[in-house]
N, C-alpha and C positions, 0 to 999 in steps of 0.2 A: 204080884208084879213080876216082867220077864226077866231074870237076869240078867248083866250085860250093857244092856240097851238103855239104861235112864244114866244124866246125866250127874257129875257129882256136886252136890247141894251142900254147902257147908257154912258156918256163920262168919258175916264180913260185916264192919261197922261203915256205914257209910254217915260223913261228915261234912254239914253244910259251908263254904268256905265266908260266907257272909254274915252268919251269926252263931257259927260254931256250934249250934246243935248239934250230936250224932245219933244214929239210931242202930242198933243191932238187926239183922237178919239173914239169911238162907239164900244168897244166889249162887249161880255158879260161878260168877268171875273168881277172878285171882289177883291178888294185888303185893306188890316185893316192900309197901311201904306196911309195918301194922302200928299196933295202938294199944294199950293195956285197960279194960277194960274196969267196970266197978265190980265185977266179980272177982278180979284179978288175973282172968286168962287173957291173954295175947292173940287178938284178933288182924287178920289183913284186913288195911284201911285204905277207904276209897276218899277220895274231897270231891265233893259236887258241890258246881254252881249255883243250883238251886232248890229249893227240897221245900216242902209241907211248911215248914219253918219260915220261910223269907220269901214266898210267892205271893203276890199281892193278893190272890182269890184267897188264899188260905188263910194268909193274915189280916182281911177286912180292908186292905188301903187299895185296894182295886179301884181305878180310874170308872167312871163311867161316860161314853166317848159318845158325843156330840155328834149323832149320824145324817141330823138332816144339816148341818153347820158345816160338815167335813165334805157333803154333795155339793153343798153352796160352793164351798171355798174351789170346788173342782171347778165348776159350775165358769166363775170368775175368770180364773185360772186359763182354761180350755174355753170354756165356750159352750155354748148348750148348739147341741144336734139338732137339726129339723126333725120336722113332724115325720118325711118322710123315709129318711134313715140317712140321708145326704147332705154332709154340709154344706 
């Protein structure tokens, strides 16, 4: 690798604010809040609003959204278009 030119990569815990999971790893941010980890080193900590932990896809309570019901409801709403592109 060139010297100089990459950026510096160092470990930050970044902390879910909704179920408080954290996780270790490698970016480049920088953070003035840290957090002592279970190895016992003192890491800069990040809080995120959402993370792998509390994301519906990730934790299975993912909605599954009603797409021909959400057309209708447009449908109602608005009005359905003519055939030929004019209302």
């Amino acid at each position: 690798m060139k010297p100089g030119i990459h950026p510096d990569y160092h470990p930050v815990v970044f902390q879910d604010a909704s179920t408080g999971d954290a996780f270790l790893t490698r970016p480049t941010a920088t953070s003035e809040r840290t957090i002592e980890w279970s190895d016992g080193n003192t890491y800069p900590l990040f809080i995120v609003e959402i993370s792998s932990a509390s994301h519906p896809f990730w934790t299975g309570t993912q909605r599954v959204m009603d797409t021909a019901g959400q057309v209708e409801k447009f449908h109602r709403r608005y009005g359905k278009r003519a055939a030929g592109g004019k209302s």
